[in-house]
C-alpha positions as CSV (number, residue, x, y, z in Angstrom):
1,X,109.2,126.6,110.4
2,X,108.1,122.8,110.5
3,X,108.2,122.8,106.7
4,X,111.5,123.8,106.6
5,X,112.6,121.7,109.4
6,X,111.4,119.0,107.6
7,X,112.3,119.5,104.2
8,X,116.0,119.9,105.7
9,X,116.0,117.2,107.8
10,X,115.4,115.1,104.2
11,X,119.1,116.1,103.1
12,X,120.4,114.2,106.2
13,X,118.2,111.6,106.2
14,X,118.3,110.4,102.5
15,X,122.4,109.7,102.5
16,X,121.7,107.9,105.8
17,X,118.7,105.7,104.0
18,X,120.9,104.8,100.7
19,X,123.2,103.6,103.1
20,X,121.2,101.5,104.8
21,X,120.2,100.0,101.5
22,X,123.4,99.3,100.3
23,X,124.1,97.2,103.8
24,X,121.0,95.4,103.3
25,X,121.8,94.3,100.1
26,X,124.6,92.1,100.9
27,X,121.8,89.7,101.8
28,X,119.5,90.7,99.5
29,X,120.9,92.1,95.5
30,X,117.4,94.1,95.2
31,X,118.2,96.6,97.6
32,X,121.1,97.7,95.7
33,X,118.7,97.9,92.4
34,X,117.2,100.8,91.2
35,X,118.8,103.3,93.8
36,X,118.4,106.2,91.2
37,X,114.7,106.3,91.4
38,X,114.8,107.0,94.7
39,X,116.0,110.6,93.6
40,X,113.4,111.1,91.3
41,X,115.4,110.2,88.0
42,X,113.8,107.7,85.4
43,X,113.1,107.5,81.9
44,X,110.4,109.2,80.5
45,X,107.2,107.9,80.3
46,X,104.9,111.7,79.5
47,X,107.5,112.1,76.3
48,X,107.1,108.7,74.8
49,X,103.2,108.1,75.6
50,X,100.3,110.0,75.0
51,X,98.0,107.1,77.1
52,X,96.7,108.6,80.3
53,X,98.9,107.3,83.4
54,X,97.3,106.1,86.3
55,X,99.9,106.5,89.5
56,X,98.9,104.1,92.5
57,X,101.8,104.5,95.6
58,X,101.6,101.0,97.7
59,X,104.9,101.5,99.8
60,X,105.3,97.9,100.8
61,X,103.8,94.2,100.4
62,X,100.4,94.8,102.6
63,X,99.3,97.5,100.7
64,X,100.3,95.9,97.5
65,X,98.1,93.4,98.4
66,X,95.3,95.6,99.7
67,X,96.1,97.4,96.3
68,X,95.3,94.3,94.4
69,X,91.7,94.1,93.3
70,X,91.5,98.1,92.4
71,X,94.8,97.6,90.0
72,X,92.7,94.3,88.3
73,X,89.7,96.2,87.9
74,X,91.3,99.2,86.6
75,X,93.5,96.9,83.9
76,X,89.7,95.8,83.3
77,X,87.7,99.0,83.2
78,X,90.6,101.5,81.8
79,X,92.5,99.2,78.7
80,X,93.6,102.5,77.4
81,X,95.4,103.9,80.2
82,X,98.9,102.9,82.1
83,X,99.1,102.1,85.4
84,X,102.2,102.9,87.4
85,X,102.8,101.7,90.6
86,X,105.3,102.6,93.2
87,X,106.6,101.6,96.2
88,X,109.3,102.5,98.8
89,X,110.4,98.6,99.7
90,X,112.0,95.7,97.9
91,X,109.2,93.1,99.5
92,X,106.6,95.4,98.2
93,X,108.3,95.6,94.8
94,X,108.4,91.8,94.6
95,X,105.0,91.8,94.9
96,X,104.1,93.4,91.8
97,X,106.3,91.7,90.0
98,X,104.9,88.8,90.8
99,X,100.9,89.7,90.7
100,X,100.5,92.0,87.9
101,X,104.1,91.4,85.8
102,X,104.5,93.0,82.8
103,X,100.3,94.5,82.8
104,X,102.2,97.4,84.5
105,X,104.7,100.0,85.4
106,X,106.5,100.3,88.1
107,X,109.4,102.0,89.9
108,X,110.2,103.5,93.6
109,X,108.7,106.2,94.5
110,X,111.4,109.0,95.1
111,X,112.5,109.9,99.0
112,X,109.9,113.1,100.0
113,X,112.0,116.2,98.8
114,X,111.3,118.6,96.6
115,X,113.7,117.7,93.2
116,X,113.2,114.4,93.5
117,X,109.9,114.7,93.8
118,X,109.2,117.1,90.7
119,X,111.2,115.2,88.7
120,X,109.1,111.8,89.2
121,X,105.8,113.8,88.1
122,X,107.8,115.5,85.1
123,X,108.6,112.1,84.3
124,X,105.6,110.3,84.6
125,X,102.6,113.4,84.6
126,X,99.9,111.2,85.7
127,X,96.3,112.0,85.1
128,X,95.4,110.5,88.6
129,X,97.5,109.6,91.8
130,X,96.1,107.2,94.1
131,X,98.1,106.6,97.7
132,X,97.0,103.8,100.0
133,X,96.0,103.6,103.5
134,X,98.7,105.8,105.7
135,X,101.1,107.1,103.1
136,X,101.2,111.1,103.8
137,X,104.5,112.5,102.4
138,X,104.0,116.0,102.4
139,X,106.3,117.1,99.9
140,X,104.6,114.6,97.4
141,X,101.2,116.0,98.1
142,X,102.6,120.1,98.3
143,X,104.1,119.2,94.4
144,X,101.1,117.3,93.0
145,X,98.9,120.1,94.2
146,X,101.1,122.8,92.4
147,X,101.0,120.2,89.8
148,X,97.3,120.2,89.5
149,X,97.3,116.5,89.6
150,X,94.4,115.0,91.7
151,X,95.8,113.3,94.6
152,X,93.3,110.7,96.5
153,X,93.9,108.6,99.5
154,X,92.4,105.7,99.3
155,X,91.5,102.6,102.0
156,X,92.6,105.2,104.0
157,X,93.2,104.4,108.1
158,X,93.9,106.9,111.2
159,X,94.3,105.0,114.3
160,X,93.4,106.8,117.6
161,X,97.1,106.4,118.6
162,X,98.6,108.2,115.0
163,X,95.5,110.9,115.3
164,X,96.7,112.5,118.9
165,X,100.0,112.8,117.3
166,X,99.4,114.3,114.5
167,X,96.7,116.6,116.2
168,X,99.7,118.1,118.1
169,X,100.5,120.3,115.0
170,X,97.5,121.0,113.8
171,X,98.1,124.4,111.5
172,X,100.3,122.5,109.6
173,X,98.6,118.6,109.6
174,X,95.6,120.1,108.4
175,X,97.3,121.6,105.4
176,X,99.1,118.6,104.7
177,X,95.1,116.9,104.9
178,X,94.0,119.6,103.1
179,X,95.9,119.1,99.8
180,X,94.6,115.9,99.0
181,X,92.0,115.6,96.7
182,X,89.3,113.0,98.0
183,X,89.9,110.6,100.8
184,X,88.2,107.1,100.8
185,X,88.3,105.9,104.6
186,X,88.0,102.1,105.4
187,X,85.5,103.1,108.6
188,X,82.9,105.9,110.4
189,X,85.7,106.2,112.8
190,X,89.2,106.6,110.5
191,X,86.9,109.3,108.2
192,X,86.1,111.5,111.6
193,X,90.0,111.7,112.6
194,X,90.7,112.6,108.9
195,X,88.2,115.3,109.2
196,X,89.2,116.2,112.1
197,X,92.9,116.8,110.7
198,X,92.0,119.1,107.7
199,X,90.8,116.2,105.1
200,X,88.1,117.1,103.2
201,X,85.5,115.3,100.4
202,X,86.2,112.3,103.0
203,X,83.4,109.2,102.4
204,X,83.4,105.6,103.9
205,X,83.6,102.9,101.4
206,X,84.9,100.0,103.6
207,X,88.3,98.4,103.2
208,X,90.0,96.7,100.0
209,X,91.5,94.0,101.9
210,X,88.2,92.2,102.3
211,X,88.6,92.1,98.1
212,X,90.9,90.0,97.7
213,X,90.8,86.9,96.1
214,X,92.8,84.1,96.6
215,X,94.7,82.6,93.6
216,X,93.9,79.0,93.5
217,X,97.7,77.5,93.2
218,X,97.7,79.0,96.8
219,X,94.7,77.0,97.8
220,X,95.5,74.2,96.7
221,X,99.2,73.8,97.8
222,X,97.6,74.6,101.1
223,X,95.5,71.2,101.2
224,X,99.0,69.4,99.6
225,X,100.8,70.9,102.9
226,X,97.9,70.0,105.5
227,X,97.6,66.5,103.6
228,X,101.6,66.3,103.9
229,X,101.4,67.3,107.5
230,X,99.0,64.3,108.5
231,X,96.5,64.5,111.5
232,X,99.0,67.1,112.9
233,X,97.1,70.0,114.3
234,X,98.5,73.0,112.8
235,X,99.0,76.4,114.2
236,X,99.9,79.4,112.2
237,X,102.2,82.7,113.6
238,X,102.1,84.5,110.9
239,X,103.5,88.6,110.0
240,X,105.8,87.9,113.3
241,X,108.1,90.5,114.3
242,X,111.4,90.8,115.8
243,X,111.4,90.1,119.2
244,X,107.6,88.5,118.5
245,X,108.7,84.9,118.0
246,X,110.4,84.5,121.6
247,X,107.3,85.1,122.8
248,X,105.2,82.7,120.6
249,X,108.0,79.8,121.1
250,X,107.4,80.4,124.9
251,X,103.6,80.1,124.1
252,X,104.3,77.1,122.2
253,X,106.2,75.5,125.0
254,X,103.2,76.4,127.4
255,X,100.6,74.7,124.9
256,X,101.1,70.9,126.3
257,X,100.1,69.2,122.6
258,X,102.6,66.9,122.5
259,X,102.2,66.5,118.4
260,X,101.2,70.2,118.0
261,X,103.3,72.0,115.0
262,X,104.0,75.7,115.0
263,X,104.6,77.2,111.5
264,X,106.3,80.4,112.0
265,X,106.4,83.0,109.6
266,X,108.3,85.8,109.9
267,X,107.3,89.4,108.7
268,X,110.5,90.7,106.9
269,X,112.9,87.7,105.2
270,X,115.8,89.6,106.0
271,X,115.0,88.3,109.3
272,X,114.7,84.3,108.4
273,X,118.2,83.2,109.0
274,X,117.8,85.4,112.8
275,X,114.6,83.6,113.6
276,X,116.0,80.1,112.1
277,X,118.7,80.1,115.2
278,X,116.6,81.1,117.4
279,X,114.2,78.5,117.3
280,X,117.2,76.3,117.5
281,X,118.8,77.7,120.4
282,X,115.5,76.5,122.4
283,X,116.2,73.3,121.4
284,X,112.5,72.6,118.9
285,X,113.2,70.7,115.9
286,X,113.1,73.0,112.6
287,X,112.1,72.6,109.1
288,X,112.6,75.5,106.7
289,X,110.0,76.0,103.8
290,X,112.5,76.6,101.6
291,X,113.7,73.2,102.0
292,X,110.9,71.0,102.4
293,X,109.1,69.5,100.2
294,X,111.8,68.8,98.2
295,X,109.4,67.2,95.6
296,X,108.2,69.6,93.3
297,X,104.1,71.1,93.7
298,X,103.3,70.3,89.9
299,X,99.7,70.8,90.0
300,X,97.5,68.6,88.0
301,X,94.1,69.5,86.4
302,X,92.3,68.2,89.3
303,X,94.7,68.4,92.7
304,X,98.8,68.7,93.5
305,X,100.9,65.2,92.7
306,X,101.5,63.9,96.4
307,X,104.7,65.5,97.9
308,X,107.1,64.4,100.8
309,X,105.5,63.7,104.4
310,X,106.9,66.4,106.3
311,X,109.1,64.4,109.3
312,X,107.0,63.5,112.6
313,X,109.6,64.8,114.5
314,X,109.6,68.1,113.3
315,X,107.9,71.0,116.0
316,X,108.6,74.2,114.2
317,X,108.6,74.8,110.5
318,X,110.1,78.4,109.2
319,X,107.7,79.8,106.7
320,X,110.5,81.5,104.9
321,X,109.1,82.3,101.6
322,X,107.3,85.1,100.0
323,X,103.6,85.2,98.7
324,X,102.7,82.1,100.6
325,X,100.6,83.3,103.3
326,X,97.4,81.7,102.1
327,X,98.7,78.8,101.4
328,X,99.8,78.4,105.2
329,X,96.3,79.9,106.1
330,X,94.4,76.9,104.4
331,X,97.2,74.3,106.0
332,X,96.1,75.8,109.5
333,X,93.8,74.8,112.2
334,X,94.6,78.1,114.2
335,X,96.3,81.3,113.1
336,X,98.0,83.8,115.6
337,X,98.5,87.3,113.5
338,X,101.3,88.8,114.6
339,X,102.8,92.7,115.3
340,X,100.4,92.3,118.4
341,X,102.3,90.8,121.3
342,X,104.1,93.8,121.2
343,X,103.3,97.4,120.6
344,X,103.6,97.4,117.2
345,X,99.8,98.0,116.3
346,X,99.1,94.4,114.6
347,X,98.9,93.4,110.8
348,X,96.1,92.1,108.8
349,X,93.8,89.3,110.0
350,X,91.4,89.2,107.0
351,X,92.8,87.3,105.0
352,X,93.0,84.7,107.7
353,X,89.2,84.9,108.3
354,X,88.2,85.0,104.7
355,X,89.8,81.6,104.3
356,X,87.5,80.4,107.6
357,X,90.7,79.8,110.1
358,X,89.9,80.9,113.8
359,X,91.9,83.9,114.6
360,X,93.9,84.9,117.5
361,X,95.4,88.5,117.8
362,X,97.2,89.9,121.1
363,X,96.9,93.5,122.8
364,X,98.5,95.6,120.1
365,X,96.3,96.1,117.4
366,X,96.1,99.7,117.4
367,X,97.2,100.2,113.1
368,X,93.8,97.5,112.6
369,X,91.6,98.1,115.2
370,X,88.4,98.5,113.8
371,X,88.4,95.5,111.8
372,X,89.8,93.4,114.8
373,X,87.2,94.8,117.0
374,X,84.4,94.1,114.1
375,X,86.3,90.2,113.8
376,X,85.9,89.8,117.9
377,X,82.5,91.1,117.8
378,X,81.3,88.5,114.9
379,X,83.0,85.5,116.6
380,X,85.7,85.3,114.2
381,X,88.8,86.2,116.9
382,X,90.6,85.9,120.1
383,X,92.3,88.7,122.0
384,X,94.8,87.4,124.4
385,X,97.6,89.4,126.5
386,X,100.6,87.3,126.3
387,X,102.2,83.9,125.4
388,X,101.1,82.2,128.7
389,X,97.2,83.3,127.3
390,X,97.6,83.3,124.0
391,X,98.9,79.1,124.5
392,X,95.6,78.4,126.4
393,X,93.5,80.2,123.5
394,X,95.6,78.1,121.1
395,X,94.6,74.9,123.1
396,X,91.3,75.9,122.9
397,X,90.7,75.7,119.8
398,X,93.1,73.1,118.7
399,X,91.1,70.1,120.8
400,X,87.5,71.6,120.9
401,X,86.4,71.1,117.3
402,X,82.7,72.0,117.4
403,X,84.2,75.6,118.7
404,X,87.1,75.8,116.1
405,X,84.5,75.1,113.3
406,X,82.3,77.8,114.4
407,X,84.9,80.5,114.7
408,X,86.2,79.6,111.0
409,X,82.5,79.9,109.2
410,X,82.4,82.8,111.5
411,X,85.1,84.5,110.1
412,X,84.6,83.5,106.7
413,X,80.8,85.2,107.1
414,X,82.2,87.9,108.5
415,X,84.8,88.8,105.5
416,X,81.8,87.9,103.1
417,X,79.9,90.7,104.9
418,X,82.8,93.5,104.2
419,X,83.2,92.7,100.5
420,X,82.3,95.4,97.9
421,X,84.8,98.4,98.4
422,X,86.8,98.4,95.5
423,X,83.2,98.4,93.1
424,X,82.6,101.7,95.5
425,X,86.2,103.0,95.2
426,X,86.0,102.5,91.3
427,X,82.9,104.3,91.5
428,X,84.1,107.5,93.8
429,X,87.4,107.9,91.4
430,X,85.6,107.7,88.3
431,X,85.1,111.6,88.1
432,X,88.9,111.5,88.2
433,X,89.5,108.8,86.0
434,X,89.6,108.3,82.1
435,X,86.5,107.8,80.6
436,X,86.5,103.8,80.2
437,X,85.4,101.3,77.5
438,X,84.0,98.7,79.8
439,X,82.5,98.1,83.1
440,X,83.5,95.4,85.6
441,X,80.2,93.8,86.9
442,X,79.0,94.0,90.6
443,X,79.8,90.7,91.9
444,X,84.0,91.6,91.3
């Protein structure tokens, strides 16, 4: 009865989502892009391709990220197969485009019902598909398993929080659990709760994220922004969310640095012009990235050209671009990781740590909680409760310099620690995988 409930509440649901895209994309043209695929219908690719296709789902940016080093070391290990990757948002989309480019495939994975879902993997008949961290469509995994394609969910998390919900339909969670092929959890504690829903072949391998590698443009504009900045100390709110930033402006207001500059960086662009008059309804002078520095970052062989100071009497700068988020990490003396004032279960903190920048998360941290338990525990992170705490743990570390140095080597030992999981993924999958021509060493 849940199946069918669900399969019809799809019909409903779907013209509602189109139309949400096609409000959206009077602000943004990609929404509007691509609508088709959504339903299932694309060229292709099994009649005009003999090459084995590897399918990797990453709905949106974060797992596109997380995604990262497994796509490169697949490209690397696996020269004579395809990769496809899908994804259900525009940000996440972007993303590919702009880490892997034409070295892939890509499209939007259709909405969860049954035609468009069979007529994506008639399309595209992949050898192998590969969904990351909490994407459980049922309808996808029903139709690969009829398919007999392998279905393997990978860097996969279950918060405590998601686990009691789902554990309220049991008979029919654990057949959803049940019809994936392998499951590679990030922790001990996400593989029991998988378990314990009907997942089975489940291992621990650790999480992706801690993988990542920087690209080096991103470092270095970084320095050109601190260095532009001057002997400013810097504090980061990045992955904000609505309703977020009020509180971090109050915080900011309650931190009593008079020469203190808060670079806030929303979660979702859509959102940048919102956040943008909000910040100057308080009454803070703004800068927008997008408009400062209006000399070009035209790297040389050795270090970025100089670029405009930004103005002294700026308090708040918008980080409203995409991709940047390491660049704003290395410019920071402090980062606050937002979706964790409020109940919105946090976003990632590694990268933050990996680039040795002392951490601050609030309450809410239910989606990452293992690793910001395991980044608290190593000295790496603050928890606070709300802007009137998290402004004294700000001060804290912005004037006591022997303590902010330790909590950035702390973090950036603690991501060292973590690294590895996509050499064990590769590993895991390779019974699944086409046989391949070379090997990616250890240290990748």
């Amino acid at each position: 009865m849940l199946r069918i409930l669900y399969r019809t509440l799809w019909y409903i649901a779907a013209p509602l989502a189109v139309a949400r895209l096609l409000v959206r994309s009077r602000h943004e043209r990609g929404y509007i892009e691509h609508i088709v695929e959504r339903f299932g219908y694309t060229a292709s690719y099994a009649a005009r391709n003999k090459a084995p296709l590897i399918w990797i789902h990453a709905v949106s940016l974060g797992e596109t990220r997380a995604a990262e080093p497994l796509i490169l070391a697949m490209l690397e290990e696996h020269p004579d197969a395809q990769i496809l990757i899908t994804h259900m948002t525009l940000a996440g989309r972007m993303m590919s485009e702009k880490l892997f480019g034409a070295r892939v495939l890509r499209c939007y994975l259709p909405y969860d019902m049954c035609g468009p879902v069979r007529r994506f993997l008639r399309a595209w008949r992949p050898t192998l598909g590969i969904v990351l961290e909490t994407e459980v469509w049922p309808t996808l995994i029903d139709e690969c398993r009829y398919a007999g394609i392998p279905l393997v969910l990978t860097n996969a998390r279950m918060s405590e929080r998601s686990y009691q919900r789902a554990a309220r339909f049991s008979s029919v969670v654990r057949h959803v659990f049940g019809g994936f092929s392998r499951v590679l959890a990030q922790s001990a504690a996400d593989a029991q709760r998988l378990s314990a829903l009907g997942a089975h072949d489940v291992v621990v391998l650790g999480n992706l994220k801690f993988d990542i590698v920087r690209a080096a443009e991103l470092s270095d504009q970084g320095r050109a922004w601190h260095a532009a900045i001057g002997q400013r100390p810097v504090w980061v709110a990045g992955s904000t969310h609505e309703g977020e930033e009020a509180l971090v402006l109050d915080a900011y207001r309650q931190l009593h640095i008079a020469d203190a500059l808060l670079v806030l960086v929303p979660r979702h662009p859509q959102r940048f012009d919102a956040v943008a008059e909000l910040v100057k309804c308080t009454g803070l002078k703004l800068a927008r990235r997008s408009q400062w520095p209006k000399t070009s970052m035209q790297a040389s062989a050795s270090r970025p050209v100089a670029i405009d100071p930004l103005p002294d009497d700026v308090q708040v700068l918008l980080g409203d671009s995409m991709g940047e988020m390491s660049a704003y990490y290395v410019a920071a003396d402090v980062a606050f990781i937002g979706g964790s004032l409020l109940p919105i279960g946090g976003q990632n903190l590694i990268e933050a740590c990996a680039i040795g920048v002392p951490v601050v998360i609030g309450p809410h941290t239910f989606n990452f909680e293992q690793v910001c338990f395991d980044a608290i525990t190593a000295g790496a992170a603050l928890r606070v409760r709300d802007p009137a705490t998290l402004a004294q743990a700000v001060h804290t570390v912005l004037t006591n310099r022997v303590y902010r140095v330790t909590m950035g080597a702390a973090g950036a030992a603690f991501a060292a620690r973590h690294r590895g999981a996509t050499r064990r993924t590769l590993d895991e999958l390779e019974a699944l995988l086409p046989a391949p021509r070379q090997r990616i060493s250890d240290s990748s």
